[in-house]
N, C-alpha and C positions, 0 to 999 in steps of 0.2 A: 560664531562661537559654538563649542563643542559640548552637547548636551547631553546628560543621561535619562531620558524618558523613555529610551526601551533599553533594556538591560538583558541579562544575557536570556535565551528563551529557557523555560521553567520544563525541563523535560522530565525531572523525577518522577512524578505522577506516571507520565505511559514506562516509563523504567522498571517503576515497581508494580504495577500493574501484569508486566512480565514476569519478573523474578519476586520469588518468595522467601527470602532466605528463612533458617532452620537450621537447628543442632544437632537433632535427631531423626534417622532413616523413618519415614512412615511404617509402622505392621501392617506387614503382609505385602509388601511390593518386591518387585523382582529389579534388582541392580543392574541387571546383563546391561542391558540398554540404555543406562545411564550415561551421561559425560562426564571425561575422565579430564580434567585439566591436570596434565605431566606437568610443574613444571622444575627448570632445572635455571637455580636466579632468577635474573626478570626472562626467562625464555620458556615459551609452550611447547607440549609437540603439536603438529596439527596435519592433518593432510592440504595438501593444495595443489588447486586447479587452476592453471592461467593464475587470473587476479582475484579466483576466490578461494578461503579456506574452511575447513572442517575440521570442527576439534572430535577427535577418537571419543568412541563409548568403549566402557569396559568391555563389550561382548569383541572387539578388536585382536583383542590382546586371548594368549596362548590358555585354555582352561588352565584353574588355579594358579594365574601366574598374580596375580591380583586379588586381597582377602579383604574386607572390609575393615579390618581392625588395621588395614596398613593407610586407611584415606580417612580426610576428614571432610564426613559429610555439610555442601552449604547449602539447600535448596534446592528450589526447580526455578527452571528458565522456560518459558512458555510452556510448563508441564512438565517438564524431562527433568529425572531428580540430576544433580549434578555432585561431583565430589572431586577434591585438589589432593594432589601427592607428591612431594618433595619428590625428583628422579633418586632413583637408586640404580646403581651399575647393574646391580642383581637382577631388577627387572627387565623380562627381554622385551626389544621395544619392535612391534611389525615393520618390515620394510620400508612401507613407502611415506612410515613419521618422518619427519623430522622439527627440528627446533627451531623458532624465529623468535628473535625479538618479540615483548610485548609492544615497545615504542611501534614498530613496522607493521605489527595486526592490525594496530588502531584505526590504518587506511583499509582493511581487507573487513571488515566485521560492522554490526552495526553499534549503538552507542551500550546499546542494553549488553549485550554479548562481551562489548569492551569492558563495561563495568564489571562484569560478573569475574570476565577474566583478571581483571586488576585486585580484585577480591582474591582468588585463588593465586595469585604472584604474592601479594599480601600474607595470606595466610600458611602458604607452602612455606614461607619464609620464616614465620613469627613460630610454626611448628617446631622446623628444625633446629632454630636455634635457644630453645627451651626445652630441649629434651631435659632438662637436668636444671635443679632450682640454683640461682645466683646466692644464696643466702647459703644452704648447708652442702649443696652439690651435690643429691638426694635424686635418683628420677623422679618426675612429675607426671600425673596421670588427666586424661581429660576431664573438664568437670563437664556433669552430664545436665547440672541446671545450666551454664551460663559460659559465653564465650572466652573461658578462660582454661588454664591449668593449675591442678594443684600441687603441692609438692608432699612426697610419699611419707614423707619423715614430718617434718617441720610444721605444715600445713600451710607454707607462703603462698599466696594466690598470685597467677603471672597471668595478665588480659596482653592481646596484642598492644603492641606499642604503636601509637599513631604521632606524630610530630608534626604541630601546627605551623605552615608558613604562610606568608603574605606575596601577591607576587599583582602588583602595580600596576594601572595604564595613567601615567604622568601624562598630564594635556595643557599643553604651553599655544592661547592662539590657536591656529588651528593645523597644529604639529603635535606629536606622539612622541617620549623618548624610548627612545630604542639604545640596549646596549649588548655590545658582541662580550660575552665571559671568556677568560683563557683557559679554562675548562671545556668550554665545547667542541665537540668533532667536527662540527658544521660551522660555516661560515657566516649562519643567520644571526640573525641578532635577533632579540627578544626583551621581553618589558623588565623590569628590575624585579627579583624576588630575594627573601631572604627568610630562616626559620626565626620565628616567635620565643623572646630568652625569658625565662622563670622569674614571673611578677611582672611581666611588660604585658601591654597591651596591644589588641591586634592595630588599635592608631598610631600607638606608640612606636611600635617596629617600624610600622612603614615608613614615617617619618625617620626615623635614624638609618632606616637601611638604604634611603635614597638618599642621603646625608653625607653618609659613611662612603658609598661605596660611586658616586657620583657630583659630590659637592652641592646640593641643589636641595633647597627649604620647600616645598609642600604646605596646601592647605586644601578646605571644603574635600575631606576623603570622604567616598560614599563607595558601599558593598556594592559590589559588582554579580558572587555566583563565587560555589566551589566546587572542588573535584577532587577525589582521592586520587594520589599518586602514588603507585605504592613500589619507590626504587630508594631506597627499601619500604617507604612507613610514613610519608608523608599526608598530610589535608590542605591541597592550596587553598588559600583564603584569599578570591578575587575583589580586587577595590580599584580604583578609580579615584586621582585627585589634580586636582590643580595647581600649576607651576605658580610660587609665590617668588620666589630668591634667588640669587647664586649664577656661579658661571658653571656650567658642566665640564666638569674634570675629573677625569675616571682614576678611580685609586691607585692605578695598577698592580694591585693586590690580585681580584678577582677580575676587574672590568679593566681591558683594554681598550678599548675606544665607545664612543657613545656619542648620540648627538638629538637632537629633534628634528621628524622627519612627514613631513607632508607626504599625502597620499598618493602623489604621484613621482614619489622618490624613494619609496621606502626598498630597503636591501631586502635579500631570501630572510625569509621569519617565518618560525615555526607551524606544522601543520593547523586545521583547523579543528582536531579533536582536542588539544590541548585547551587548559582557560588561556594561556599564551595566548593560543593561536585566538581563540575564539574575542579577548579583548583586543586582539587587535584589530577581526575583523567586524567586531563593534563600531571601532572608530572610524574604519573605512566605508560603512555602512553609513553611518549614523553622518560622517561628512557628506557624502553623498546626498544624503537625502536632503542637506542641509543646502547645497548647490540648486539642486532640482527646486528645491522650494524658493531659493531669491532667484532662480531664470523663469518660474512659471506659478507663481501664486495660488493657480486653484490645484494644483498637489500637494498644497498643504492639507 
């Protein structure tokens, strides 16, 4: 049987250890040399080598093609102050930039760089589309205490928007469900998630959204780990729970096929930067070790 006595590893600590986040440029530091995260949707620019990338410093880019009041400063990353900028046509961009995917970085960088970068996809985003209050239609200006905007007129306060979802590693025996979305590009299949609805709870969703969207009752859910995703604005909320009910029968709304799948059957599923990726390779992990321990007792 499939146990949770190690759960996902706790790498915040060395993450933030690295990165400082901050609202406000230090006095008296010089930007040239800072990193510039371009991005343009969920896409950076970045230079790259082979299989490695570099994200552009300001000092890259054409003298004053880049002002400070055009970026919104987050911090330093191992020291180096950093700042995100929605692309604008206007700005010219050096030759040998170009754009990737955030999803595709996440293999080319490491966790702390990925996060920081997911920060500035996040933020580049929740900029743009706040220039102007929802309420009176008013431009809005940055506030200088606190992660938000105010608006010029009215005084509405706009913080980014984050949207809590829940996204599953269902354990039936010593099988995983897995389901393919008809959504996806890829042919992988991955654990069931869904966003979190106003007055539900994070046990609550997951229960209905493995329900809903797969036929199948749940119990003993336990926190697994989260991760910001930010395509647009997500917080995945990783859990873990146990097959209680039900036949699996995919809605065909959102999930076209699904099934439970032992670890030496499992289809292409998602990278291991992902919580996805990463609950799954808990269970693959976590079964293993479980093998190893009933063939040789003193590896327990």
């Amino acid at each position: 049987m499939i146990t949770t006595q190690q759960m996902i590893p706790n790498t915040e600590k060395d993450i933030y250890e690295r990165f400082h986040p901050a609202l406000t440029l230090p006095e008296g530091e010089d930007p040239s040399n800072s990193i510039i995260f371009l991005v343009d949707a969920d896409r950076l620019a970045v230079y790259r080598d082979k299989d490695s990338v570099r994200f552009p410093r300001i000092s890259d880019f054409p003298d004053q093609s880049l002002n400070l009041d055009m970026m919104d400063y987050m911090g330093t990353a191992d020291g180096i102050l950093c700042f995100c900028l929605s692309f604008d046509e206007a700005v010219p961009i050096p030759e040998e930039l170009e754009f990737e995917s955030l999803r595709a970085l996440y293999d080319s960088v490491d966790e702390m760089m990925g996060m920081v970068a997911s920060r500035a996809v996040h933020l580049a985003g929740w900029s743009r589309r706040s220039k102007y209050c929802g309420v009176c239609g008013s431009p809005t200006q940055k506030d200088s205490a606190e992660l938000a905007k105010r608006c010029s007129s009215c005084g509405n306060v706009i913080y980014p928007r984050i949207s809590p979802a829940i996204i599953i590693a269902v354990i039936k025996e010593d099988k995983l469900l897995l389901a393919h979305n008809k959504n996806f590009k890829q042919k992988w299949y991955s654990t069931l998630a869904g966003f979190i609805e106003p007055g539900e709870t994070i046990e609550a969703c997951a229960r209905r959204e493995v329900l809903e969207e797969v036929g199948v009752a749940i119990q003993n859910i336990r926190y697994f780990g989260s991760q910001p995703w930010p395509f647009p604005d997500s917080l995945m909320i990783g859990l873990i729970a146990d097959y209680e009910s039900g036949e699996v029968t995919p809605d065909g709304v959102e999930i076209d096929d699904a099934a439970f799948f032992g670890t030496d059957e499992l289809p292409d599923v998602p990278g291991k930067y992902s919580v996805a990726g990463k609950l799954i390779n808990w269970f693959v992990e976590t079964r293993e070790r479980t093998i190893t321990n009933a063939v040789d007792p003193e590896c327990r």
